[in-house]
C-alpha positions in Angstrom: 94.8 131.8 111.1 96.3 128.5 112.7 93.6 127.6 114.6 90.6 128.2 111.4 92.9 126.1 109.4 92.8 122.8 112.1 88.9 123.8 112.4 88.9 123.3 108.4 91.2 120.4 108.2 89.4 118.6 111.3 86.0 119.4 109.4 87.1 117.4 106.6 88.5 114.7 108.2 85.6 114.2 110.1 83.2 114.5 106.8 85.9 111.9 104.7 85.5 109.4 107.5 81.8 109.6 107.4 81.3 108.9 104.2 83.7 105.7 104.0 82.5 104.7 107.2 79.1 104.9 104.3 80.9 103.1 101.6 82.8 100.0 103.9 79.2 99.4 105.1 78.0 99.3 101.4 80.7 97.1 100.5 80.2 94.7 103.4 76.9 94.0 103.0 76.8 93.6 99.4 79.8 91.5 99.2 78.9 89.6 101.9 75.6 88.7 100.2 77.6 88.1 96.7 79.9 85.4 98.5 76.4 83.6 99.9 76.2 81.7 96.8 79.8 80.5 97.4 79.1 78.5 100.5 80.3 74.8 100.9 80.4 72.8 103.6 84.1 74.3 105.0 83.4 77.5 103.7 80.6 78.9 105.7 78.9 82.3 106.4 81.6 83.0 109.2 84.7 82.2 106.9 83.0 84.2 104.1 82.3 87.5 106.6 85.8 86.9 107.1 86.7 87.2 103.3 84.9 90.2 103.6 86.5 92.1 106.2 90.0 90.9 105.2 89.6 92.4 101.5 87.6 95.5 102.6 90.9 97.9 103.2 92.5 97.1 99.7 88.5 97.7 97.7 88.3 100.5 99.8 91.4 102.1 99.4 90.8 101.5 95.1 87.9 104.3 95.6 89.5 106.3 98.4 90.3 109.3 96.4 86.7 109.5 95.7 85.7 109.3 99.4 88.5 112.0 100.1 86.7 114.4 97.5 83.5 114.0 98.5 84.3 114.1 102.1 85.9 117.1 101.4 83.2 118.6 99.4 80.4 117.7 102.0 82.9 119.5 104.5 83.1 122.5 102.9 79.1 122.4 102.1 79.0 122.5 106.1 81.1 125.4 106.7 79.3 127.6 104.0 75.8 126.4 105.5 76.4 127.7 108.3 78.1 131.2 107.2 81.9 129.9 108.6 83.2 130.6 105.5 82.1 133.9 104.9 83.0 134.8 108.1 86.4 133.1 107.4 87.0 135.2 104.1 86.1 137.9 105.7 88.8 138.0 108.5 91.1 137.8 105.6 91.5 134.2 105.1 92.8 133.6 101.7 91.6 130.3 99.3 95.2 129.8 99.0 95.3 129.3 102.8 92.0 126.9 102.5 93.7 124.9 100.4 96.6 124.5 102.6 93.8 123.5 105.0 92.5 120.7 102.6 96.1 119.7 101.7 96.8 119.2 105.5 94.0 116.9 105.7 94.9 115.3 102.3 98.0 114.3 103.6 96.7 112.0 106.4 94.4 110.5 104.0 97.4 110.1 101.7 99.6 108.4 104.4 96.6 106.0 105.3 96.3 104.9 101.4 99.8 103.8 101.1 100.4 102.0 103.8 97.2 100.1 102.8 98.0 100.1 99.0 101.9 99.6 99.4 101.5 96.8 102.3 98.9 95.9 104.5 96.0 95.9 101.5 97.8 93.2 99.5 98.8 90.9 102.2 95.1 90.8 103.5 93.8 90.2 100.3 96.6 88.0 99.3 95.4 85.2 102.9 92.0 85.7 102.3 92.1 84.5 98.3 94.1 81.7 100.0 92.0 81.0 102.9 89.1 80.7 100.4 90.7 78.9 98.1 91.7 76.1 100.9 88.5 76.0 102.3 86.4 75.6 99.0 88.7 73.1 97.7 90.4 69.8 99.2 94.0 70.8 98.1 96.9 71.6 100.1 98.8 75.5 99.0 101.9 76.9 100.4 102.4 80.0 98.3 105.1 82.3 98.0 106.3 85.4 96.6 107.4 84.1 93.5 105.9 80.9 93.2 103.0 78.2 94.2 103.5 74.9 95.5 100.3 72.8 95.4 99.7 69.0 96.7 97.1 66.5 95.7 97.5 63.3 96.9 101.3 61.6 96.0 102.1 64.8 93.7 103.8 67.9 94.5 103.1 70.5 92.5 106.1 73.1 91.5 104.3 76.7 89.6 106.9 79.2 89.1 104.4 81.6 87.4 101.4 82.3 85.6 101.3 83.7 81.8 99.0 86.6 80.6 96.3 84.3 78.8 96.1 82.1 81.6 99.0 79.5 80.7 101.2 78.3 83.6 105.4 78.3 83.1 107.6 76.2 84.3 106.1 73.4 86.3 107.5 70.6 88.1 105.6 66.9 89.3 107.0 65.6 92.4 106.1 61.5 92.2 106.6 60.2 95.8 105.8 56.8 97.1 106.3 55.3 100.6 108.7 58.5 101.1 110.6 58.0 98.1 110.6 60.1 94.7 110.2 58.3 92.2 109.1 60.7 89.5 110.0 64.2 88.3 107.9 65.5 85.6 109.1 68.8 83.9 107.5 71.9 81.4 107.5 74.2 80.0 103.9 75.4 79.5 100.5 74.5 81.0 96.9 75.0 79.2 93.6 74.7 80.6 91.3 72.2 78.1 88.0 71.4 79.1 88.5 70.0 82.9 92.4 68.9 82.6 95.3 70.6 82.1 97.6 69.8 79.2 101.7 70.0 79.9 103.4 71.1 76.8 107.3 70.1 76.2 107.6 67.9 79.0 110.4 65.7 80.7 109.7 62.6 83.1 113.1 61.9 84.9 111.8 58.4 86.1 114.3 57.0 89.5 114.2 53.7 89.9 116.8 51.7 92.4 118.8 50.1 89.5 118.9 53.2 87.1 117.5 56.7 85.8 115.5 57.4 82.5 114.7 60.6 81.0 111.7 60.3 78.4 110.6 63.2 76.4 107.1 63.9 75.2 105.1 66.8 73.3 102.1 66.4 75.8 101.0 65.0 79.0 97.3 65.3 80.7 97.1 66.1 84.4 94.3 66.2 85.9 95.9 67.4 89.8 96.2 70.5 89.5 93.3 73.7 91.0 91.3 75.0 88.2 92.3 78.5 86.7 89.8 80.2 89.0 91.7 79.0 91.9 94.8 79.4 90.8 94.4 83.1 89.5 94.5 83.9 93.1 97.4 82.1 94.0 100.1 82.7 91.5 101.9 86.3 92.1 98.7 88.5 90.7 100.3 92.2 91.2 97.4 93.5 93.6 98.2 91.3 95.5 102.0 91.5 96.4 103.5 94.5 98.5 105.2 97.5 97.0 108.5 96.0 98.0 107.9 92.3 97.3 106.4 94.1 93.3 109.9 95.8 92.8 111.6 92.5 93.8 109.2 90.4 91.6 109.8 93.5 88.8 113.9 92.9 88.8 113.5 89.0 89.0 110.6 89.0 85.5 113.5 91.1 84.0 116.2 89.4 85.0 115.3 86.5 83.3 113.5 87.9 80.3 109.8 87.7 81.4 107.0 90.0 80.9 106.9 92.9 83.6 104.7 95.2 81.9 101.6 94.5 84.5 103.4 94.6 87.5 105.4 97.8 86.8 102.0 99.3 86.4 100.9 98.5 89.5 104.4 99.3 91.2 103.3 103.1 89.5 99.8 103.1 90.3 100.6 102.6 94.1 103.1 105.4 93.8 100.8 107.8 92.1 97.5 106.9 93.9 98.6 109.4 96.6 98.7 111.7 94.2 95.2 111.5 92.9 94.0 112.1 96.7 95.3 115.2 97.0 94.4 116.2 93.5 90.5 115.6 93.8 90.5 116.8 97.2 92.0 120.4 96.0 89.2 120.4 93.4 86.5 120.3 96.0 87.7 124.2 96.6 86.4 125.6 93.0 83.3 123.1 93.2 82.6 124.9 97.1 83.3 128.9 95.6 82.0 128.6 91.9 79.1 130.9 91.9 78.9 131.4 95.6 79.8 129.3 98.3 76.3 128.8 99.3 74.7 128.6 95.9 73.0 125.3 94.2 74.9 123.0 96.6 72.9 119.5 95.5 74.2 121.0 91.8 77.7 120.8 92.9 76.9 117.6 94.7 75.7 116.0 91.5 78.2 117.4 89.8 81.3 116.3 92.0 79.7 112.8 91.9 79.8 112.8 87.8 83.6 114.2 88.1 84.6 111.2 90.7 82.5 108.9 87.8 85.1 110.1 85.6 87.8 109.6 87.6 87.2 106.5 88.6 86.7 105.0 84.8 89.8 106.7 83.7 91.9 105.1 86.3 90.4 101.6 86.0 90.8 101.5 82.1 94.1 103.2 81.6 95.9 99.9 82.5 94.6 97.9 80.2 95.0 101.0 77.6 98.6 101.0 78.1 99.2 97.1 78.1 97.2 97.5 74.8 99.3 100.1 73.1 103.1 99.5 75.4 102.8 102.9 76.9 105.7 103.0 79.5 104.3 102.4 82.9 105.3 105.7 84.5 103.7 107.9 81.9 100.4 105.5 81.4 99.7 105.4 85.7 100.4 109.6 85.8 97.6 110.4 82.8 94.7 110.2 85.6 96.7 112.6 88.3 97.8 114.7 84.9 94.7 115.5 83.2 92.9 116.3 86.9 95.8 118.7 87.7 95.0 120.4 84.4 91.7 120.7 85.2 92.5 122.0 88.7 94.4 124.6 86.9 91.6 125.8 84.9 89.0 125.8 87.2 91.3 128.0 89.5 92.2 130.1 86.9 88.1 130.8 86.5 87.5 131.4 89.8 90.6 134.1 90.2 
């Protein structure tokens, strides 16, 4: 029975790398031909190809439990086209002991989507949206985990964070001149208006040789700073920071009384995501036997397509369903991987 379950979980593997071997190409070529029509004279068709390859594993990975079904699926289509199966049930092996099979194979596909979602996913994505960013734009970035330094001309640029509706907190102007600072310009707030951006509470510590003045003012207009497109991929975005650098960015938001509710989500989807993998690959097995194992297989094709459909909207708006209505994070991220495993449940249930 040890060697039909490596033929089964080998099978799979081979039919799940197949079909994202499909979907990468897919993505490369139609992103690649999206980021045409961002081309400048730095960023050319080389640097964007780039861009492409360097966000492929962390898009990928968002629809990898989709590949792992259908991989599996299209597997187990193979074995029943060719009478394995049969033959395999009737030697006496068990579904329970297929689905060990598929789990065995899930679990490599699980180990590859969190190292990619957890670490290597965000870091690549994170350099490329920086990379870009520098090479569509004349502006100097150093960013870090928990904030953005930006330099135009004289000014250096202090952003600690970025807001929910787009506002940046707590920024700080660096003035220098002939190696000297001579300005400091503090707030608390930052809007977007028109094509400047308007600092809200703000303090100007002005250092001169003789003295130091502090001069307060509701307002101030700066124009020196990356528009909001640019800097939405620069300050801490949470798919775009590693598991551990999300629970350190978590404890430091709640430490000092700041929103968290977006990145815990995203610390829960990345622990859950392997989850989901192993869930829709386990369905595969009623999809395979309902009705036959070699019956109306473009039906169960079709239909395993529709279910991923599913799948896939579920998971993409249940984080903006719990920011909407403050469902805790753990809960909101485990309704996708719940209502499948009911459903895996059911359909097991049927076919016993």
């Amino acid at each position: 029975m040890w060697i039909l379950t490596r033929y089964i979980m080998w099978t799979i593997l081979k039919s799940i790398t197949l079909v994202g071997t499909i979907m990468c190409g897919i993505f490369i070529i139609f992103t690649f031909i999206a980021e045409m029509g961002d081309l400048t004279q730095k960023y050319t068709a080389l640097s964007a190809l780039f861009y492409v390859f360097m966000i492929l594993p962390q898009n990928i990975n968002i629809i990898l439990p989709v590949i792992g079904f259908l991989g599996t699926l299209i597997g187990l289509n193979q074995l029943a086209r060719h009478n394995e199966l049969i033959a395999m049930r009737t030697a006496g092996m068990s579904l329970k002991r297929i689905s060990v099979s598929i789990f065995m194979g899930a679990f490599f596909v699980m180990v590859f989507s969190f190292i990619i979602s957890s670490y290597l996913g965000p870091i690549l994505a994170k350099q490329a949206a920086v990379n870009k960013a520098m090479n569509q734009g004349n502006q100097t970035f150093l960013v870090t985990p928990r904030s953005t330094w930006v330099k135009n001309g004289n000014d250096y640029i202090l952003i600690d964070h970025s807001l929910p509706d787009g506002r940046l907190a707590n920024i700080k102007r660096f003035h220098i001149v002939h190696n000297h600072l001579t300005t400091v310009t503090e707030a608390k707030t930052a809007v977007f208006e028109g094509d400047h951006w308007r600092l809200e509470n703000v303090v100007d510590t002005i250092i001169s040789p003789k003295k130091i003045m502090v001069k307060k003012q509701k307002a101030l207009d700066l124009n020196s700073l990356a528009s909001p497109k640019l800097l939405k991929v620069l300050v801490s975005a949470p798919d775009q920071l590693t598991l551990y650098s999300l629970y350190q960015y978590i404890h430091y938001r709640v430490k000092n009384h700041l929103d968290a509710h977006r990145y815990q989500l995203q610390f829960w989807n990345i622990l859950y995501s392997p989850l989901s993998i192993i869930l829709l690959m386990l369905i595969s097995v009623p999809f395979v036997f309902t009705g036959g194992a070699r019956d109306h297989t473009a039906y169960k094709l079709i239909g395993g397509i529709l279910l991923c459909f599913v799948f896939f909207m579920i998971q993409r708006f249940i984080m903006p369903f719990c920011v909407v209505y403050d469902i805790p994070p753990a809960l909101g991220t485990a309704i996708p991987s719940l209502c499948f495993a009911s459903f895996l449940m059911v359909l097991l249930f049927c076919l016993d």
